[in-house]
N, C-alpha and C positions, 0 to 999 in steps of 0.2 A: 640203515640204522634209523633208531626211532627216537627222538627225544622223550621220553617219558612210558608212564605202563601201558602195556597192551594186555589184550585179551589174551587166554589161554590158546585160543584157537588159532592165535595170529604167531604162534610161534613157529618156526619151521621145525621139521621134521630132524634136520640133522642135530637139534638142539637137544635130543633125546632116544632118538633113534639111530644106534651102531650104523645099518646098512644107506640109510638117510644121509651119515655125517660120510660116509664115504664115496655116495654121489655128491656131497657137496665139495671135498674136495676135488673132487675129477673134475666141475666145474669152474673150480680157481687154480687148475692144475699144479696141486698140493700131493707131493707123492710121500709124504710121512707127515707125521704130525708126534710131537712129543707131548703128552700128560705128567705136566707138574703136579709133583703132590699138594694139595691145598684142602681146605675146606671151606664151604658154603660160606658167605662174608654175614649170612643170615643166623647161622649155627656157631660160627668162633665165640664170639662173646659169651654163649649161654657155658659152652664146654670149658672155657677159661676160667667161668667165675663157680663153677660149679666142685665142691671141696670132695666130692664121688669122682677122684682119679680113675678109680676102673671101671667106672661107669664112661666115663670120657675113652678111655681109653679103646672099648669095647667097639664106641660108636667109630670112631678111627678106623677102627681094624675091618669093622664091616663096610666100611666106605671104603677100602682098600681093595678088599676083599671083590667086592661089584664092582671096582673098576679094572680089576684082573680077569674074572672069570666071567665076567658079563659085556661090559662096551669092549676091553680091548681085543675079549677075544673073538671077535666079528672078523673074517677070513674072506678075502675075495679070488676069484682066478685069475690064472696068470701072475 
């Protein structure tokens, strides 16, 4: 853990990367992991105050949407 920002670079892998976060689990012998639905704590505010419901709502679905068919659906063997 880092008190404060770091660089881009210093980010790990599994912080964005499917196959990444699931050698990081095997490293903390983590054999599921649940994804809450949430949004970006950077992004709530602007969709909150914003009076374009389906424009918010759009951006939801496609955040949704990436996290179904894109990170969770990363598959390992065995």
């Amino acid at each position: 853990m880092v008190d404060g920002p770091i660089a881009s670079d210093q980010i790990r892998a599994g912080c964005y990367e499917p196959a990444a976060r699931l050698a990081d689990m095997d490293l903390n012998h983590v054999r599921s992991l649940a994804v809450l639905p949430h949004f970006s704590p950077l992004l709530r505010p602007a969709l909150c105050r914003t009076f374009r419901q389906e424009l918010a709502l759009a951006c939801v679905r496609a955040y949704n949407d990436w996290m179904v068919d894109e990170w969770s659906a990363t598959r390992t063997a065995g």
